[in-house]
C-alpha positions as CSV (number, residue, x, y, z in Angstrom):
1,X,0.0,0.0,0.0
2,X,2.9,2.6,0.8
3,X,4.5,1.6,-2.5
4,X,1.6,2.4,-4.5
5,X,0.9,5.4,-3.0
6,X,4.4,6.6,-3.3
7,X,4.5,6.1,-7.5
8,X,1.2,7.1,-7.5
9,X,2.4,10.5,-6.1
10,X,5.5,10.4,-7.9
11,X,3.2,9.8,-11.3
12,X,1.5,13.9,-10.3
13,X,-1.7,11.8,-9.0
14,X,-3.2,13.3,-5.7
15,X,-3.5,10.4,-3.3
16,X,-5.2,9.4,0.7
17,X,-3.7,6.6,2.1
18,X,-6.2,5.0,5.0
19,X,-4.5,3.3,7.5
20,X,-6.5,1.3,10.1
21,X,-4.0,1.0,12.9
22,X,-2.0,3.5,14.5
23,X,0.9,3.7,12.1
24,X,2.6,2.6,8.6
25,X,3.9,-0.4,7.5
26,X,0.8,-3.4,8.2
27,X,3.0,-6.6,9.0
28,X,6.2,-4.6,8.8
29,X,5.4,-3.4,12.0
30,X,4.9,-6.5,13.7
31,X,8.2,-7.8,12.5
32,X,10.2,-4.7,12.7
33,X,9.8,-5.7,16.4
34,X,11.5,-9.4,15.7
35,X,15.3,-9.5,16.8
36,X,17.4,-9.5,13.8
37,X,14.8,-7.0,11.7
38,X,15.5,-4.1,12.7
39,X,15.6,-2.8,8.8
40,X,12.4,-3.4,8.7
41,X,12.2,-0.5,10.8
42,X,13.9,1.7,8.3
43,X,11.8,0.6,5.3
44,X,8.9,1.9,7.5
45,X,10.7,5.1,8.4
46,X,11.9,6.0,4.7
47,X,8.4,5.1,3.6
48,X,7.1,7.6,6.1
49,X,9.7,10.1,4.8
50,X,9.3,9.6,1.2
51,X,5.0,10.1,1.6
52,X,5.3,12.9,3.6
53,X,7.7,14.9,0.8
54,X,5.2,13.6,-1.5
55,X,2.6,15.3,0.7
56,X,0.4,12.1,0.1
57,X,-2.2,12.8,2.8
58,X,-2.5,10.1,5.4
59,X,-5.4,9.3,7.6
60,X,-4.1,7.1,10.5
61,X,-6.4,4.9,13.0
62,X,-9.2,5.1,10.0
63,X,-10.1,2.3,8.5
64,X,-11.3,2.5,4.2
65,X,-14.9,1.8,4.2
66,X,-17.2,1.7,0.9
67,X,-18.9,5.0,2.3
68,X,-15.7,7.3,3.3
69,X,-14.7,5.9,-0.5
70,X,-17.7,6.9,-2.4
71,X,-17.5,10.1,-0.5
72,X,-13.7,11.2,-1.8
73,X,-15.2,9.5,-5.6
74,X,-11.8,8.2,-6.9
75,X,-10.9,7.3,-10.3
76,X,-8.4,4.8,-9.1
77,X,-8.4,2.5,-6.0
78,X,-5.8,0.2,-4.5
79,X,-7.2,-2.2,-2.2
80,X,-4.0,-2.9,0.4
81,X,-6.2,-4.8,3.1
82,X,-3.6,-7.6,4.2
83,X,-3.6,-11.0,5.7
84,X,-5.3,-12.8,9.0
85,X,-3.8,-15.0,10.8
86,X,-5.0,-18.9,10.1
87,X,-6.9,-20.4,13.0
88,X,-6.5,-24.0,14.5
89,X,-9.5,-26.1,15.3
90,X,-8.7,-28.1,18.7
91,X,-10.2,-29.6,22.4
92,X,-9.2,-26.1,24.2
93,X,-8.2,-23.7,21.5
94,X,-10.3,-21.3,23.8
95,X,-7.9,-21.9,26.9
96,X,-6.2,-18.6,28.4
97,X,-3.2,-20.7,27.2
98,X,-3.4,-20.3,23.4
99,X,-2.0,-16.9,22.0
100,X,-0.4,-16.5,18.5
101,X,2.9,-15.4,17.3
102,X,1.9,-12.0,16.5
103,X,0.3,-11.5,20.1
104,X,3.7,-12.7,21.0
105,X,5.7,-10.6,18.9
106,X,3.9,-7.1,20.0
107,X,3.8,-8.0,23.4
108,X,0.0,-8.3,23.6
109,X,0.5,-11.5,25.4
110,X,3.3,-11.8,27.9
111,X,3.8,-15.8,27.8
112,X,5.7,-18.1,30.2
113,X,9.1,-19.6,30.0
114,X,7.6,-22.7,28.3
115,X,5.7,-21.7,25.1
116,X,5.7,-24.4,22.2
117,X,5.4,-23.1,18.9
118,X,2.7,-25.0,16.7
119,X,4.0,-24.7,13.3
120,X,7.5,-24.5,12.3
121,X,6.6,-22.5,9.5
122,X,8.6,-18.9,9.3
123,X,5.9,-17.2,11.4
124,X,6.4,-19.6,13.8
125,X,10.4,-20.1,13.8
126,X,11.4,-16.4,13.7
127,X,8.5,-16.0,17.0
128,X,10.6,-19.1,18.3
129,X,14.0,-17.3,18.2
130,X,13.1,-14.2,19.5
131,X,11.5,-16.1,22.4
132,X,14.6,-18.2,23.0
133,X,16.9,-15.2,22.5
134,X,14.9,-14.1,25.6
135,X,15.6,-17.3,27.4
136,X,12.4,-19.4,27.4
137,X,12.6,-23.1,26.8
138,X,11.4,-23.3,23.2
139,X,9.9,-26.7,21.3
140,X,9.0,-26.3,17.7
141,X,6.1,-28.7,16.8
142,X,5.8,-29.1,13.0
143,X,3.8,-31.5,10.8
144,X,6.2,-31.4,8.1
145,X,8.8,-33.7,8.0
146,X,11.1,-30.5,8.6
147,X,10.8,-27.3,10.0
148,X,10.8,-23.8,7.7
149,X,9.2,-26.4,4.6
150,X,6.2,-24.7,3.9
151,X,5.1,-21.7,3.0
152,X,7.1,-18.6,1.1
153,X,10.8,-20.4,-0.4
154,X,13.5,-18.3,1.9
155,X,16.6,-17.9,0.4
156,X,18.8,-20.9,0.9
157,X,21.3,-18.9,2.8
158,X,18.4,-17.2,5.8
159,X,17.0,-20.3,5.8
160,X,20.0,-22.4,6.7
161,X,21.2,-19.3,9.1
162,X,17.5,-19.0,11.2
163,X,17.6,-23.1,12.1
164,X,21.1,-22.7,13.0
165,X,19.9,-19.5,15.0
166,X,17.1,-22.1,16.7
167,X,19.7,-24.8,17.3
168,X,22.3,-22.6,18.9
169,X,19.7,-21.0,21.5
170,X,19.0,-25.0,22.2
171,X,15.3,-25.0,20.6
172,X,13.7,-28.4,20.3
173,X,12.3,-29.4,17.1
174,X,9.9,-32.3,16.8
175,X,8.4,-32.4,13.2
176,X,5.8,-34.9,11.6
177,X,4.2,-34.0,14.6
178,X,0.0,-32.5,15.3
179,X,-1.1,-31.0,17.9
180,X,-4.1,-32.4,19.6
181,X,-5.1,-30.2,22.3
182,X,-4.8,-27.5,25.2
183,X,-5.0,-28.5,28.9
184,X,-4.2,-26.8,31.8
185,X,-0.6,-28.8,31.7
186,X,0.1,-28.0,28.2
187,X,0.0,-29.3,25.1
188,X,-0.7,-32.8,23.9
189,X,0.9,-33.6,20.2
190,X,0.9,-36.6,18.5
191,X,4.0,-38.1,16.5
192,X,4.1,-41.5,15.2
193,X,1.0,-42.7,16.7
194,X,2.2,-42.1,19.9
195,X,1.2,-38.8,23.0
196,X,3.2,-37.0,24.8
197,X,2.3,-33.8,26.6
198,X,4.5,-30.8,26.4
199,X,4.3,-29.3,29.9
200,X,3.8,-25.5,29.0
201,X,2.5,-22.1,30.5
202,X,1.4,-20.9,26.7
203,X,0.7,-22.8,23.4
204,X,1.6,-20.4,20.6
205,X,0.1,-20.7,17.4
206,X,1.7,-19.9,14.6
207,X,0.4,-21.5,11.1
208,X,0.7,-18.6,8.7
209,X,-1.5,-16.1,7.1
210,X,-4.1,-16.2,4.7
211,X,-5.3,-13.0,2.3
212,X,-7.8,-11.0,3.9
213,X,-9.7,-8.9,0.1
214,X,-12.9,-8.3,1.8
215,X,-13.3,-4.5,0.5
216,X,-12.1,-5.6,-2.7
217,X,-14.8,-8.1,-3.7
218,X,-17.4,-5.4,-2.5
219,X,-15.8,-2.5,-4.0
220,X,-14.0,-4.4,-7.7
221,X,-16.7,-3.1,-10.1
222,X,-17.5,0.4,-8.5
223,X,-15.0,2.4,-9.7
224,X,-13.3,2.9,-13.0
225,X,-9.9,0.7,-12.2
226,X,-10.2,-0.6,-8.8
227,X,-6.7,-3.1,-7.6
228,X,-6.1,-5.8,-5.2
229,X,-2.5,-5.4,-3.8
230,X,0.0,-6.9,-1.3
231,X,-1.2,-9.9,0.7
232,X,-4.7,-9.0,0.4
233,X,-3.9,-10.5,-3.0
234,X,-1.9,-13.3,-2.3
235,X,0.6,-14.3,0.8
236,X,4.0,-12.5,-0.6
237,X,7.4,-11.8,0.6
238,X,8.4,-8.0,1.2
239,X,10.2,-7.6,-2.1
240,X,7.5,-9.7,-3.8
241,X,4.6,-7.2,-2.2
242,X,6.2,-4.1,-3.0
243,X,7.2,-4.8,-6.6
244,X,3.9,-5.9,-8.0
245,X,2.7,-2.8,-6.2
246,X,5.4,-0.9,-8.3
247,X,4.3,-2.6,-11.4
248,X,0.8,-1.7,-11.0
249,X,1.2,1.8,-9.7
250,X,3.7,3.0,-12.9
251,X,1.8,1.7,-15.6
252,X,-1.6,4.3,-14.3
C-alpha cells in the first residue's frame, strides 16, 4: 500500500492513504519488532519520509470503508487490506493458554518460560528465536517432515542461518508431529502414533496467514480501475509485495 501510494504521487496523482492502525507499514510493523529485523524498521521510516515529501495525505487509526470511499469518488483504487492469521481447530483452543505469534511478537501476550510453537513454518520459527533469544525453553512442533518447509521459499542462505539460529539458542524441534489439544498442563501432540504432553505455560500458534480482500470483492466493479494489492492479493514476501505494487502503480 505505501508503495503504491508513493509512485502514485510520484506519477503527479493526488492520493489518501487509510490506514486502520495506528501507524505505517501493516506486518512490517509487527516484525520490525522481531530480533534480527531491525531494517524493517527503516523501510517503515523511509516510507514515512518519502509520503510525507510527496505530501500524500495520510489518515491514521481510520479504517477505508465503501462510504468514506464513495465520498472522496476516486478514479483509481488500491485495495491494500492484508492477511489474517489462520486459525487451528482443537479440544481447548479457547484456553487462556493459546495466544499466536503476532500477540507474542507485540507484546499483547506476555507468555511463560515454556511456550511451544505450533507450526515451524517462518511465522512460527522467527517468533521461536526471539523467544529463546529471551531465554524461554522453546519446542518447535511441526507436521512437516522439517521445520521452515512450507510456505514462502526463503533464500537458501536465511534459511539455513535461522535453524542454526534455533539450534544454537538449544530449541527443540519435533516435526511430523499435530497437535491435539490444550489443557491446563500444556499441550498434547501426537508423533508417530504415539502422545506426549508438552508441559507449557502458553501454546503459541503460529500457522501462517491467509489473504484478507474483503473490501475488494465489495468494491472491484465500482469504480473505474479498482486493484487488489499486497497480501490482500496473495501471501508475498516483502520484495515480492512491493514490486507488483510498483508494477501496478507505474503503468496508471
Amino acid at each position: 500500500g505505501m508503495e503504491a501510494a508513493r509512485v502514485s504521487a510520484l506519477r503527479g496523482h493526488q492520493v489518501i492513504l487509510f490506514e486502520k492502525s495506528y501507524g505505517l507499514g501493516g506486518k512490517l510493523k509487527y516484525s520490525s519488532q522481531r530480533i534480527l529485523k531491525t531494517a524493517d524498521r527503516q523501510l517503515i521510516h523511509w516510507y514515512e519520509t518519502q509520503l510525507e515529501n510527496l505530501t500524500v495525505e495520510i489518515r491514521l487509526d481510520e479504517p477505508a470503508t465503501p462510504e468514506k470511499i464513495a465520498a472522496i469518488n476516486p478514479e483509481i483504487v488500491f485495495i491494500a487490506q492484508g492477511s489474517e492469521a489462520r486459525t487451528l481447530t482443537f479440544p481447548g483452543m479457547d484456553s487462556e493458554k493459546v495466544t499466536n505469534a503476532i500477540d507474542v511478537l507485540t507484546d499483547k501476550t506476555f507468555v511463560g518460560p515454556r511456550c511451544p510453537a505450533i507450526r515451524g513454518g517462518l511465522a512460527g520459527c522467527e517468533a521461536a528465536l526471539h523467544l529463546a533469544m529471551h531465554r524461554h525453553k522453546m519446542i518447535i512442533v511441526d507436521s512437516a517432515p522439517e521445520i521452515l518447509a512450507a510456505g514462502i521459499p526463503m533464500a537458501p542462505t536465511n534459511q539455513q542461518m535461522l535453524k542454526d539460529l534455533l539450534v544454537f539458542y538449544r530449541s527443540e524441534m519435533i516435526t511430523s508431529a499435530q497437535l491435539k489439544a490444550v489443557t491446563e498442563e500444556g499441550a498434547v501432540i501426537e508423533k508417530n502414533g504415539q502422545e506426549r504432553l508438552l508441559p507449557a505455560h502458553h501454546v503459541m500458534i503460529a500457522v501462517g496467514f491467509e489473504p484478507t480482500n474483503s473490501l475488494y470483492e465489495e468494491l472491484k466493479n465500482d469504480y473505474p480501475q479498482v486493484y487488489n494489492i499486497g497480501d490482500s492479493q496473495a501471501i508475498k514476501n516483502i520484495r515480492a509485495a512491493i514490486w507488483a505494487a510498483n508494477e501496478v502503480a507505474r503503468t496508471i
